[in-house]
BAFI-3210 file (N, C-alpha, C; in Angstrom, 3 decimals, decimal comma, padded with zeros to 6 digits):
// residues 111
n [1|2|3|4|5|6|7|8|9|10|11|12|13|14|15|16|17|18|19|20|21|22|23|24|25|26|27|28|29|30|31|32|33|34|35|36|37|38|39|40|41|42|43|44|45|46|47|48|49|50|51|52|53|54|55|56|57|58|59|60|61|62|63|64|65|66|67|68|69|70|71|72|73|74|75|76|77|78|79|80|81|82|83|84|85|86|87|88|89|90|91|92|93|94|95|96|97|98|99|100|101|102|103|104|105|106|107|108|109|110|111]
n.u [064,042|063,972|063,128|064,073|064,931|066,344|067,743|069,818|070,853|071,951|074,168|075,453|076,274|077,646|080,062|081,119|082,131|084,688|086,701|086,914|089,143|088,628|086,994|083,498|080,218|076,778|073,583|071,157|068,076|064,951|062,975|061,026|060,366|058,577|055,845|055,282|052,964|051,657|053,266|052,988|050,165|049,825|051,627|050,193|047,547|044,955|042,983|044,419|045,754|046,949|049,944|051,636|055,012|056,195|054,666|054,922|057,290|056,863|056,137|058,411|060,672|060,058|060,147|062,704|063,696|063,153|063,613|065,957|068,966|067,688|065,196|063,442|064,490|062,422|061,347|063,151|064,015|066,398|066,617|063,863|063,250|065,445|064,478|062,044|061,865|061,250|062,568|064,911|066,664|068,871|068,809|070,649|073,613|074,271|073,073|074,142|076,708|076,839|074,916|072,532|069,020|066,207|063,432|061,397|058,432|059,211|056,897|054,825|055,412|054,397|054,938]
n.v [-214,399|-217,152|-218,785|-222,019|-223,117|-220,995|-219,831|-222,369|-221,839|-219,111|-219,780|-221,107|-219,584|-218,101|-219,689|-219,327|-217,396|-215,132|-214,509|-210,969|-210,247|-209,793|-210,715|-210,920|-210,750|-211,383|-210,679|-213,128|-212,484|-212,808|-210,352|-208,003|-208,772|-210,612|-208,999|-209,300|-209,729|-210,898|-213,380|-214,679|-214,929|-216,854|-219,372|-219,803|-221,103|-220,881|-218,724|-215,482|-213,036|-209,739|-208,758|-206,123|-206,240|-204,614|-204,463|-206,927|-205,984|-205,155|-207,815|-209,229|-207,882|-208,140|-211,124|-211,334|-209,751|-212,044|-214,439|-214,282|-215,631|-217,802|-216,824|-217,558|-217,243|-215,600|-214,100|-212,374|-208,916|-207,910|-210,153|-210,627|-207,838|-207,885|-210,184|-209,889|-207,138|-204,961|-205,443|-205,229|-206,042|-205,655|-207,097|-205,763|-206,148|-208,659|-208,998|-207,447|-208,631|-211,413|-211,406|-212,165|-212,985|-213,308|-215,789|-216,924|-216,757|-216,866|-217,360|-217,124|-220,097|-221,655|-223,727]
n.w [-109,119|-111,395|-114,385|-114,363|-116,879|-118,484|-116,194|-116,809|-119,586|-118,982|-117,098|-119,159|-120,945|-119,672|-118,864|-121,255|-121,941|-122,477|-119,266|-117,794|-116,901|-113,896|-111,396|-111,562|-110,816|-111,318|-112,043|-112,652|-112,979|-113,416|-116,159|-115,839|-112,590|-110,779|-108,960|-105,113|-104,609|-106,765|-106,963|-104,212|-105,013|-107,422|-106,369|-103,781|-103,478|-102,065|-099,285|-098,807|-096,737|-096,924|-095,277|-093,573|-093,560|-091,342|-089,374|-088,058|-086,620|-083,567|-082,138|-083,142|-081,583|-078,735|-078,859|-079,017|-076,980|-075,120|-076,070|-076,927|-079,073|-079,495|-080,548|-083,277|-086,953|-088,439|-086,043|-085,435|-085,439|-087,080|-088,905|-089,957|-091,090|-093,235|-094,670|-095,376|-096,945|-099,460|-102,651|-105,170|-108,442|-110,569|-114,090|-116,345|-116,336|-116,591|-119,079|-121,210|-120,869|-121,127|-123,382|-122,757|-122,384|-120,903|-121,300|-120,992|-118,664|-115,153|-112,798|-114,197|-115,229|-113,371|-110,440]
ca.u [063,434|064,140|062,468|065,087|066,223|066,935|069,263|070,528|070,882|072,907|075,241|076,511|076,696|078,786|081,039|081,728|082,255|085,739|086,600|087,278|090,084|088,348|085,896|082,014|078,886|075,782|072,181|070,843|066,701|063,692|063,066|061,231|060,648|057,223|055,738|055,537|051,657|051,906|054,029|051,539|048,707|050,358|052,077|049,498|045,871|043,928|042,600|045,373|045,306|047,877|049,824|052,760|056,093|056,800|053,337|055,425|058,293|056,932|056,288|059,908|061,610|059,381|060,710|064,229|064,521|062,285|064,447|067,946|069,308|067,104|064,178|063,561|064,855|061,438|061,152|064,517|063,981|067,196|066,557|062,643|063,476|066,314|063,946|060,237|061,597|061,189|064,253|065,299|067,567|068,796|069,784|071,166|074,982|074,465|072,285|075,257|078,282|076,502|073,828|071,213|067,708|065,216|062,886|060,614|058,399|058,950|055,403|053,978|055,116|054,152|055,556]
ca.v [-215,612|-217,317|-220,631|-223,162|-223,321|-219,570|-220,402|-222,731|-220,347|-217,763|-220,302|-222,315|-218,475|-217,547|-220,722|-219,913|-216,123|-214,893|-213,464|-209,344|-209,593|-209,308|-211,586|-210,930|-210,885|-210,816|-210,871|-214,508|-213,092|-212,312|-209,081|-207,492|-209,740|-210,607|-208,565|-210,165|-210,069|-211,789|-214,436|-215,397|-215,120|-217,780|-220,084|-220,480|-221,132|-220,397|-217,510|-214,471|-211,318|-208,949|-207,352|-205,086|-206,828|-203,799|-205,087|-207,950|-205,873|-205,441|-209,428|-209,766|-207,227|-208,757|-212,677|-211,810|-209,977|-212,646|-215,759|-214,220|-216,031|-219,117|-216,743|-217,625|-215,937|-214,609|-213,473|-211,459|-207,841|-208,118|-211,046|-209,966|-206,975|-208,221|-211,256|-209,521|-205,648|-204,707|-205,374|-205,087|-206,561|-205,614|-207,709|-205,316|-206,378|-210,389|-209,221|-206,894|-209,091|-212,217|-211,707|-212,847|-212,346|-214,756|-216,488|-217,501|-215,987|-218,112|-217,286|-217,903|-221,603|-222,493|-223,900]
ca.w [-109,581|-112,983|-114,943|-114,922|-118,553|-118,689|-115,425|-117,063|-120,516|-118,603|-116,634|-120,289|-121,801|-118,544|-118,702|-122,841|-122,046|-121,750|-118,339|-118,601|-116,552|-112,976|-111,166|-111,718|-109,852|-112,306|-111,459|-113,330|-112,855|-114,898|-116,043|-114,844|-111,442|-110,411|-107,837|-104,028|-104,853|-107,917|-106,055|-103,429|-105,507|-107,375|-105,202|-102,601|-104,172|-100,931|-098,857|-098,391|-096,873|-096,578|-093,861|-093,696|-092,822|-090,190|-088,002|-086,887|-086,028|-082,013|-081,788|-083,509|-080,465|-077,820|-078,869|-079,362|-075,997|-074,073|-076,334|-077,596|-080,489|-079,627|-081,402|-084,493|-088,038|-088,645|-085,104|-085,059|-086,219|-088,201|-090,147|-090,794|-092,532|-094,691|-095,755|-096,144|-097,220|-100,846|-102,831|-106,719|-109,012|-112,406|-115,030|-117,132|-116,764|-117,613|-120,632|-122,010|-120,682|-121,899|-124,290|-122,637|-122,230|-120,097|-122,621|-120,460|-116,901|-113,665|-112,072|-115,669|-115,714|-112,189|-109,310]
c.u [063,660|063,725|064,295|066,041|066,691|067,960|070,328|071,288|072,386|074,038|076,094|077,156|078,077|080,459|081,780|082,015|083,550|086,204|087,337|088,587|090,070|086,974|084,672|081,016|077,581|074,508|071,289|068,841|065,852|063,832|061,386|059,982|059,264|056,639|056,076|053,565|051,188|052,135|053,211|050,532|048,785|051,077|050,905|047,640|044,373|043,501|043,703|044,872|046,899|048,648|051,483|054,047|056,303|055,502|053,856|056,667|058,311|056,598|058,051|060,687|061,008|060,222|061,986|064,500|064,310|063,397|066,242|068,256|068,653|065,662|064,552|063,561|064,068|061,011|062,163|064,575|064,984|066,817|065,415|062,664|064,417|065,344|062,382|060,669|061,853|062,772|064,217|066,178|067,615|069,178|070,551|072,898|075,714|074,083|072,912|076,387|077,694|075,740|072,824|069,937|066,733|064,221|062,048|060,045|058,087|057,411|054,357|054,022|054,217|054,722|055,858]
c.v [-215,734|-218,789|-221,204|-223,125|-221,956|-219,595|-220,683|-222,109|-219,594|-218,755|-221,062|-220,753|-218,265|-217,926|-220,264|-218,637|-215,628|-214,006|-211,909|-208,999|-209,953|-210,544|-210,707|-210,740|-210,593|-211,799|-211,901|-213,976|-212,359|-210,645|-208,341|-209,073|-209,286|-209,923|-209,896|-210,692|-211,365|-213,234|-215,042|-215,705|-216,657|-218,842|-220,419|-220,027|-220,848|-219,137|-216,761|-213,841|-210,737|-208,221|-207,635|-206,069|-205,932|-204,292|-205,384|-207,327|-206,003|-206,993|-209,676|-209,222|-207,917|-210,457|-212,616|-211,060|-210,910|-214,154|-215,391|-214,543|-217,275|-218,598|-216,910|-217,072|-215,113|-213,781|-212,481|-209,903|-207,691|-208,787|-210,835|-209,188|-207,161|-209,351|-210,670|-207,586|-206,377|-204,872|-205,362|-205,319|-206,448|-206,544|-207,679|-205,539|-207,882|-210,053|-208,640|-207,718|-210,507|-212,299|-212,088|-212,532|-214,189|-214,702|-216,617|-216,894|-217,053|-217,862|-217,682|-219,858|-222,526|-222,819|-225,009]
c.w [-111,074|-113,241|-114,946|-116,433|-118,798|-117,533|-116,174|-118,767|-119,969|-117,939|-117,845|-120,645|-120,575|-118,387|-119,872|-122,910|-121,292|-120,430|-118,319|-117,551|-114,397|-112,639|-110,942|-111,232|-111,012|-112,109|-112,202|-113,059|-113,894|-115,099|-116,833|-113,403|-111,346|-109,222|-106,509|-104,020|-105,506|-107,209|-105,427|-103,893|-106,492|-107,277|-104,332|-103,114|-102,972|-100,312|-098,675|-097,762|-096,850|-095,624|-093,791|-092,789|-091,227|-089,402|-086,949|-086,294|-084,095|-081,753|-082,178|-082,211|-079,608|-077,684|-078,728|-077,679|-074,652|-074,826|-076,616|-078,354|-080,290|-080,112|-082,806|-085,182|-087,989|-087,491|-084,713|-086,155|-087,224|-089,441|-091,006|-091,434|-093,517|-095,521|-096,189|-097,203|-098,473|-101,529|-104,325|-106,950|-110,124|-112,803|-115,885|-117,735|-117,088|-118,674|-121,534|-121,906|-121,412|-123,467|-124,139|-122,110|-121,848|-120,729|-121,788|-118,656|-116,007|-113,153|-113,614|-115,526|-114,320|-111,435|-108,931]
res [x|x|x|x|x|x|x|x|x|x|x|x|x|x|x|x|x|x|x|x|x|x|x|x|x|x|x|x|x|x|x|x|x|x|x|x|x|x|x|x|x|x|x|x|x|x|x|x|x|x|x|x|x|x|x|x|x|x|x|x|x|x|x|x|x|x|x|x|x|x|x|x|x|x|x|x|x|x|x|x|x|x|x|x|x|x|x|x|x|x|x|x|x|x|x|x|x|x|x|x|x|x|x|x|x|x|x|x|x|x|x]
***
């Protein structure tokens, strides 16, 4: 996750930054990234609770071998753990290859 103008920040630096030869891949987000807590807590202003992506894994096996590929993403043990597990992202090799540093925290400005 990144505010907008720091996006847009790292994509002018990117455009005006000579290429090293070799095509790229570089991680455009805050640093350091808001929890998944954080996130919910602001984003959705109402009651939460919490509960463990792996819960739903026996409803996810149950739907996919009772629907097949007509269960849905979140119901397909594959797709549930690539989209709820824990994940990390540096930014360390835009902020040396560019220069840049995100000015600003996405969950700070709102939503």
């Amino acid at each position: 996750m990144i505010h907008l103008s720091d996006a847009a920040e790292a994509m002018i630096r990117a455009a005006e930054t000579a290429p090293n030869g070799q095509c790229e891949a570089l991680n455009i987000v805050e640093n350091p990234l808001p929890s998944r807590a954080a996130f919910v807590a602001m984003a959705h202003r109402g009651p939460n609770f919490r509960l463990h992506w792996r819960l739903l894994l026996p409803l996810a096996w149950l739907c996919e071998a009772l629907l097949g590929a007509r269960a849905p993403g979140l119901l397909r043990p594959r797709i549930l753990r690539a989209r709820l597990q824990a994940h990390s992202y540096s930014n360390a090799r835009a902020v040396a290859r560019l220069g840049w540093h995100p000015a600003q925290r996405f969950c700070g400005a709102g939503l």
